[in-house]
C-alpha positions as CSV (number, residue, x, y, z in Angstrom):
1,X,116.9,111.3,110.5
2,X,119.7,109.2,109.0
3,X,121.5,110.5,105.4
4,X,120.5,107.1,104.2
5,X,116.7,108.0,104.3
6,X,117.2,112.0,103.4
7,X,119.4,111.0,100.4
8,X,118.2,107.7,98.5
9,X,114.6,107.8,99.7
10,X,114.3,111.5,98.3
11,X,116.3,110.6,94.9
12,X,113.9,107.5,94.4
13,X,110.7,109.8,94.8
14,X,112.4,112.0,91.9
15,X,112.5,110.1,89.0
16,X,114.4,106.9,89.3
17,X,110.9,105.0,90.4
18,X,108.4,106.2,87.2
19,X,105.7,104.5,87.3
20,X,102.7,104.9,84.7
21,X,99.5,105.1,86.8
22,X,97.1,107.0,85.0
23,X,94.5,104.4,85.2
24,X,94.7,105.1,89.2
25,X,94.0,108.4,88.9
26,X,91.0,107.1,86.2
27,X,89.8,105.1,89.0
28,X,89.8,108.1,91.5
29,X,88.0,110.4,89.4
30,X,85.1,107.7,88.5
31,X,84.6,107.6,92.8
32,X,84.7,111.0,92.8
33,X,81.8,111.0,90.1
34,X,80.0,108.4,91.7
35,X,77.0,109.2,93.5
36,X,77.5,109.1,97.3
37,X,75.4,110.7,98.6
38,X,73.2,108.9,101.8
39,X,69.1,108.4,101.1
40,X,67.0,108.1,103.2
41,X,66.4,104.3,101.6
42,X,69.0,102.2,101.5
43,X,69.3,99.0,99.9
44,X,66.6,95.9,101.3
45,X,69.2,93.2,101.3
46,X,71.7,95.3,102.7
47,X,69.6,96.3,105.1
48,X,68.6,92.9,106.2
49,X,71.8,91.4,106.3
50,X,72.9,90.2,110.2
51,X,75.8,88.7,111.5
52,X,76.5,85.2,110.7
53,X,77.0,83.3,113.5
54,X,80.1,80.8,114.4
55,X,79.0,77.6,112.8
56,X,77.3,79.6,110.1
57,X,80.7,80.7,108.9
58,X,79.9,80.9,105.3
59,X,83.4,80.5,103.2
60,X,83.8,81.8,99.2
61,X,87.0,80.8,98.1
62,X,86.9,76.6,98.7
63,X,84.6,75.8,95.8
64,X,84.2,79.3,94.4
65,X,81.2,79.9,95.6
66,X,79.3,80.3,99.0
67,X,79.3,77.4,101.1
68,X,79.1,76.7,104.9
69,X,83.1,75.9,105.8
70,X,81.1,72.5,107.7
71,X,80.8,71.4,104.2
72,X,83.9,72.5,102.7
73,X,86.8,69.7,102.3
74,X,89.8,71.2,103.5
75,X,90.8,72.7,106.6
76,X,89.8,76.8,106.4
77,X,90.6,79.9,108.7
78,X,88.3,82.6,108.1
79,X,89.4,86.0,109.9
80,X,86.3,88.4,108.9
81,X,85.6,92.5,109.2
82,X,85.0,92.1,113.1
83,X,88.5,90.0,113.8
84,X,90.5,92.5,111.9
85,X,89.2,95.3,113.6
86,X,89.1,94.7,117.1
87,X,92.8,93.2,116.4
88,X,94.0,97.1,115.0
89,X,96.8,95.1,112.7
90,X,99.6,97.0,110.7
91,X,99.9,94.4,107.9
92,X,98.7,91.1,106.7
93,X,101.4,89.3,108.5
94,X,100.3,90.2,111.8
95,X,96.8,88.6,110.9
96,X,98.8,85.4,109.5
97,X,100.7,84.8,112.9
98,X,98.1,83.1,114.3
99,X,96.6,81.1,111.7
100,X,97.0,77.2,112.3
101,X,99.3,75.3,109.4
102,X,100.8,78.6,108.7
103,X,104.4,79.9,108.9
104,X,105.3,83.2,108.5
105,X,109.1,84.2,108.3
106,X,110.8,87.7,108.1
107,X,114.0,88.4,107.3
108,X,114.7,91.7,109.5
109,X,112.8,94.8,110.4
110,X,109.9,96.7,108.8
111,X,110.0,96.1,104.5
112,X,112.1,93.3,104.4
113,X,111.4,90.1,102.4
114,X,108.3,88.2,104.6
115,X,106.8,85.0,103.4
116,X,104.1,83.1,104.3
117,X,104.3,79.1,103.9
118,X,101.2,76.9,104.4
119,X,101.5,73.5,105.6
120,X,105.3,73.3,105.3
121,X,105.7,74.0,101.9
122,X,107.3,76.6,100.4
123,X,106.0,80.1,99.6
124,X,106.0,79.5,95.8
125,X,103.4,76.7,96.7
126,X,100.3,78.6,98.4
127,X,98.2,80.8,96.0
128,X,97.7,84.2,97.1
129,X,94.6,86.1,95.7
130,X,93.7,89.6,96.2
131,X,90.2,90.6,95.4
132,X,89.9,86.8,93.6
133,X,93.0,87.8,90.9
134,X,96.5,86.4,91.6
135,X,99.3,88.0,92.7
136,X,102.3,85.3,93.4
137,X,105.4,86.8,90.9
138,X,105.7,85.7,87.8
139,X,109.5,85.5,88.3
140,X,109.7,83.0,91.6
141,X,106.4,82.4,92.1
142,X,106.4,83.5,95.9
143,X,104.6,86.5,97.9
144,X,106.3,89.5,99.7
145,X,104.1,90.0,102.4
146,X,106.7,92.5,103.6
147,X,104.3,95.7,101.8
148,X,100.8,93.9,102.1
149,X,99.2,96.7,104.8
150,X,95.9,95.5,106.7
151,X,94.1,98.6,105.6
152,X,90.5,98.0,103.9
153,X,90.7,94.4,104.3
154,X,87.3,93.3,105.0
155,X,87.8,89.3,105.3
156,X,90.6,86.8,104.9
157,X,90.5,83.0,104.1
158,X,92.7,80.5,104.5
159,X,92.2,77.2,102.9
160,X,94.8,74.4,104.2
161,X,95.8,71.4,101.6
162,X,95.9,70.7,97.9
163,X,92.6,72.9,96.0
164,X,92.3,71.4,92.6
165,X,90.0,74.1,91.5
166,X,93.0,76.7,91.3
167,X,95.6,74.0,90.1
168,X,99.0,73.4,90.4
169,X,99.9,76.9,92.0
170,X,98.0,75.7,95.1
171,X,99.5,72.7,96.5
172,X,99.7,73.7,100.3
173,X,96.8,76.2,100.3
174,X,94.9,79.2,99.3
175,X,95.3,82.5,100.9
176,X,92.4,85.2,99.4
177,X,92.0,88.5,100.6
178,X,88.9,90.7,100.0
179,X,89.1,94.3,99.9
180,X,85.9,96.2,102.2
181,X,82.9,97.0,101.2
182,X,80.7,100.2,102.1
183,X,77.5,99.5,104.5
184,X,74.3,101.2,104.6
185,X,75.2,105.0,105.6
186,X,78.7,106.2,105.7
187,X,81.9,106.2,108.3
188,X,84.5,108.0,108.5
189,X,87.8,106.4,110.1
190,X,91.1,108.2,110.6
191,X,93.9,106.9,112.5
192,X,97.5,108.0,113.7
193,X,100.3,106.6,116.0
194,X,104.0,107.2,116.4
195,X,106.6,105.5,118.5
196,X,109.9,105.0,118.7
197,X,112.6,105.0,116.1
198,X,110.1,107.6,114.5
199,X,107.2,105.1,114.0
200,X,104.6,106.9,112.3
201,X,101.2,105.6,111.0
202,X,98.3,107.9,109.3
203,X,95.5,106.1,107.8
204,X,91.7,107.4,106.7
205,X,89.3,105.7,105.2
206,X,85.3,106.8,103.8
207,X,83.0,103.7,103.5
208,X,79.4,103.5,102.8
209,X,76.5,102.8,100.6
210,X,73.7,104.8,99.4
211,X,70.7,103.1,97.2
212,X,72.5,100.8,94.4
213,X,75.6,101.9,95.2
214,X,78.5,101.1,98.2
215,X,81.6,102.4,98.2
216,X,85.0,102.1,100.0
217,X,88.5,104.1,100.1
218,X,91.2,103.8,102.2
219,X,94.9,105.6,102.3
220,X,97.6,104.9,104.6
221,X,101.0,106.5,104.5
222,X,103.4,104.6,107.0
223,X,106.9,105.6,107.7
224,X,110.1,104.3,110.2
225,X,113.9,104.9,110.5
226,X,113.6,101.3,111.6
227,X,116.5,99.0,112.8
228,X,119.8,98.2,111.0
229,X,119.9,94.6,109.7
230,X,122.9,93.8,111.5
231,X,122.2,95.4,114.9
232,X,122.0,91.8,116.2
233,X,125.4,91.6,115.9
234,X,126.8,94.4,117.2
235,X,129.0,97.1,115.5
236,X,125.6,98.9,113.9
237,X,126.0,102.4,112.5
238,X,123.1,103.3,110.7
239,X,119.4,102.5,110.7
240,X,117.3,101.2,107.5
241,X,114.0,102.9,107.4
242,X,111.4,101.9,106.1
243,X,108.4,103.4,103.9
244,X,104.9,102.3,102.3
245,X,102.2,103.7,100.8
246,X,99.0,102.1,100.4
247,X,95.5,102.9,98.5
248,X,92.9,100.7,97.6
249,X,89.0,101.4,96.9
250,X,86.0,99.3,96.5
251,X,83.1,101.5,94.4
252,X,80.2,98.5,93.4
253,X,76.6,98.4,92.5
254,X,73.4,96.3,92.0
255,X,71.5,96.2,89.1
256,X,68.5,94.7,87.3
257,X,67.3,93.2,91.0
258,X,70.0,90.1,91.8
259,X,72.9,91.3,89.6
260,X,76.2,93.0,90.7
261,X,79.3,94.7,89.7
262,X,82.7,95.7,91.7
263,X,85.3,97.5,90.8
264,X,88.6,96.8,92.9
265,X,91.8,98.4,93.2
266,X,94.6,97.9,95.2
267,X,97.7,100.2,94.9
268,X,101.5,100.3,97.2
269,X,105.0,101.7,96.7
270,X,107.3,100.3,99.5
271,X,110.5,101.2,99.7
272,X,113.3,99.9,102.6
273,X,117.4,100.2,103.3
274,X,119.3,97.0,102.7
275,X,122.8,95.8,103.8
276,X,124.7,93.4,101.8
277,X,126.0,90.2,103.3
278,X,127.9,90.6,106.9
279,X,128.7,93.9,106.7
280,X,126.4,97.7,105.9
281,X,125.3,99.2,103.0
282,X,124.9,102.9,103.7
283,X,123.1,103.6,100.0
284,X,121.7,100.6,99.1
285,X,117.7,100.5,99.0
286,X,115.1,98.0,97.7
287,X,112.1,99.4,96.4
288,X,108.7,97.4,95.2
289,X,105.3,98.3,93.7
290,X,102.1,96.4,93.0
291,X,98.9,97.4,91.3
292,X,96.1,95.2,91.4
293,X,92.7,95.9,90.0
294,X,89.2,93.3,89.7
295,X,86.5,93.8,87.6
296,X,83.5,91.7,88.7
297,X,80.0,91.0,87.8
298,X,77.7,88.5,88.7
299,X,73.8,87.7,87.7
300,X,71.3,85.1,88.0
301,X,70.5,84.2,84.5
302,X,67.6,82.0,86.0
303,X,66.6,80.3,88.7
304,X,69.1,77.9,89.4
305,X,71.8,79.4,86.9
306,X,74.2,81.9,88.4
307,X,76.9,83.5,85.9
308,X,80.2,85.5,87.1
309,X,82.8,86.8,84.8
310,X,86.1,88.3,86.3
311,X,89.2,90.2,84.6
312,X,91.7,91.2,86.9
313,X,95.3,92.4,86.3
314,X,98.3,92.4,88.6
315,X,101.5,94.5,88.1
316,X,104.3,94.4,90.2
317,X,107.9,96.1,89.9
318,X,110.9,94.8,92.0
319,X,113.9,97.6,92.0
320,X,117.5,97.7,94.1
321,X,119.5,100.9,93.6
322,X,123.3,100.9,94.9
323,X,125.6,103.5,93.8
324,X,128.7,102.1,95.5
325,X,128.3,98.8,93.6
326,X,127.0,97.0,90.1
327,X,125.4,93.8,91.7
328,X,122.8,95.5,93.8
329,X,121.3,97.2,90.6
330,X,118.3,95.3,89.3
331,X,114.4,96.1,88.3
332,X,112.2,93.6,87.2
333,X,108.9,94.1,86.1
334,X,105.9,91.6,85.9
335,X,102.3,91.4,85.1
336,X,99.4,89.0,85.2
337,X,95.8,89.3,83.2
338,X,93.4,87.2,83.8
339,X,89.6,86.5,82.6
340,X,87.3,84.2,84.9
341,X,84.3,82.8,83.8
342,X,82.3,80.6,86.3
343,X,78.6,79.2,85.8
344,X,77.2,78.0,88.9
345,X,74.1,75.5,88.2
346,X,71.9,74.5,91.7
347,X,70.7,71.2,91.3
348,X,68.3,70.4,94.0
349,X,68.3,71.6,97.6
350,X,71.9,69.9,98.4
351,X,74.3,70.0,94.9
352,X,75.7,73.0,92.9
353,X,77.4,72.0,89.6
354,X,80.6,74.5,89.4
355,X,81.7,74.9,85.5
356,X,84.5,77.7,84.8
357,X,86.9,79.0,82.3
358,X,89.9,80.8,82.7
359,X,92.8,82.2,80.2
360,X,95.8,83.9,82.0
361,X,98.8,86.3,80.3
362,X,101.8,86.3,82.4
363,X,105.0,88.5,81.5
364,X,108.3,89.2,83.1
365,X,111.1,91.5,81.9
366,X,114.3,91.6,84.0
367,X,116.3,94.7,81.8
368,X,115.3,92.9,78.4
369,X,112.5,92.2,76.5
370,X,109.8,90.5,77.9
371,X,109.4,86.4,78.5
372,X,105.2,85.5,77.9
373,X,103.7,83.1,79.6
374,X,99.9,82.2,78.7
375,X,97.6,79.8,80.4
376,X,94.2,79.2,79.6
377,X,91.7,76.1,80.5
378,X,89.1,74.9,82.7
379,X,89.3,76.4,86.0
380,X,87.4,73.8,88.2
381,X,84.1,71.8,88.3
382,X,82.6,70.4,91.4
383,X,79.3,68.9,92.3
């Protein structure tokens, strides 16, 4: 192993990346409480739920609520549980490839800057959403898809074209990725790989469900000395590895016969070597973090009025240490809160009247104090 990864890796894991996470470790302890344990009953609806077949592909994200994609307006992609597991994938972008309209560039190996484009735009023009809250920075708008791992994904949608019911953020498309959720019974899944330039891959996940509740937790810890940016050219000395570490969990529960509630959280710390531009960087690494949590719940407040409220927060952190130069020194930080509420009204056998509300606080701090940003208004209606 290359002194690049022994040295910078090892100096960022003591003290120059601090992060406050206690509310992860909150979040741990209240699966660790929950009750797990696998009865003998299990949930009727869960246990009468059966594959939905090819043209019943039932899409969530188009008009924010369930709807057959024959009826939905723009073109969708829906790659569900059964895709992404038979397909093994690494991260998100190897799932994206293949999508239709999409475009997904990389610039290098393993952790460096990957963005996805829909429809020709630019990256800053498809909405991303992770368990239904936002994630696109609050500082250029785009996605790095370079730290986004495939573990505990259950489904992925991909709507194609303008969606007026998110706004002006998606004007080529909506990307929304839902965390897994935990079946009648439980699995255990643990997987490992290596390969060359000291690939390694450990994941393990527990999933299941037990009376109200399900419950899903993943952790993947994935490591490479990769390739050097500039071995393309020739003249390469070094590698730039590469490291992520991902956790997310799903813990929900029914209640009061129709109603539910999910907790979501989504957590990574990616760091990668960099070189600068046309020649190598020996010490220069880019680090990011992002910590997403969703608070759902949803209830049928009669018989043809459905009410959901969402809060959700995204915080991301961007860092570059270099201790050879002054311009390759940066952090910024960002965060996004958001509260959803949606009313969803069935008006005979064929319409649903969608009403919502939605307020957003956005900040950013690049080594100063930080810039707020707030949104709030209507999220949508449709009918």
């Amino acid at each position: 192993m290359n002194d690049k990864r022994q040295g910078e890796f090892a100096r960022n894991g003591g003290g120059v990346r601090r992060r406050n996470r206690r509310w992860v470790h909150a979040v741990a302890a209240t699966m660790l409480a929950a009750p797990v344990t696998v009865a003998g009953h299990q949930n009727d609806e869960s246990e009468e739920k059966t594959p939905v077949l090819e043209e019943e592909i039932v899409v969530l994200s188009a008009n924010r609520y369930e709807v057959r994609a024959s009826e939905v307006g723009s073109s969708v992609t829906v790659i569900d549980g059964e895709e992404i597991e038979r397909r093994n994938p690494v991260a998100v972008l190897d799932l994206l490839r293949t999508v239709p309209g999409t475009e997904v560039t990389h610039a290098g190996g393993p952790g460096k800057i990957a963005t996805v484009r829909v429809r020709g735009g630019s990256g800053a023009q498809a909405l991303i959403l992770v368990d239904g809250v936002r994630v696109n920075s609050v500082a250029g708008g785009t996605v790095d898809f370079a730290n986004l791992l495939a573990a505990n994904i259950e489904r992925i949608e991909v709507l194609r074209g303008p969606q007026a019911t998110y706004g002006s953020e998606a004007m080529t498309g909506v990307i929304s990725i839902t965390t897994g959720r935990g079946q009648p019974g439980w699995r255990l899944n643990a997987t490992g790989e290596a390969g060359t330039h000291n690939h390694r891959r450990f994941e393990l996940g527990l999933l299941g469900a037990a009376g109200p509740w399900d419950y899903s937790v993943s952790v993947t810890d994935l490591s490479t000395d990769g390739v050097s940016h500039r071995a393309i050219e020739g003249g390469a000395v070094e590698d730039d590895p590469f490291e992520n570490r991902t956790w997310s969990t799903r813990l929900g529960a029914a209640f009061l016969d129709d109603g539910r509630v999910d907790l979501r959280v989504r957590s990574y710390r990616g760091d990668t070597a960099v070189d600068g531009f046309g020649v190598e960087d020996l010490n220069a690494m880019a680090g990011q973090d992002e910590d997403t949590v969703a608070l759902t719940v949803e209830k049928d407040l009669s018989s043809f009025w459905r009410q959901t409220v969402r809060v959700g927060q995204t915080e991301g952190t961007l860092l570059g240490t270099d201790p050879d130069t002054i311009w390759n020194n940066y952090e910024i930080r960002s965060e996004i809160r958001q509260i959803d509420l949606q009313s969803d009204f069935t008006l005979g056998a064929d319409n649903v009247l969608n009403l919502g509300f939605g307020t957003e606080n956005r900040r950013v701090r690049r080594g100063g104090r930080p810039r707020l940003v707030v949104r709030a208004g209507p999220v949508g209606g449709d009918g």
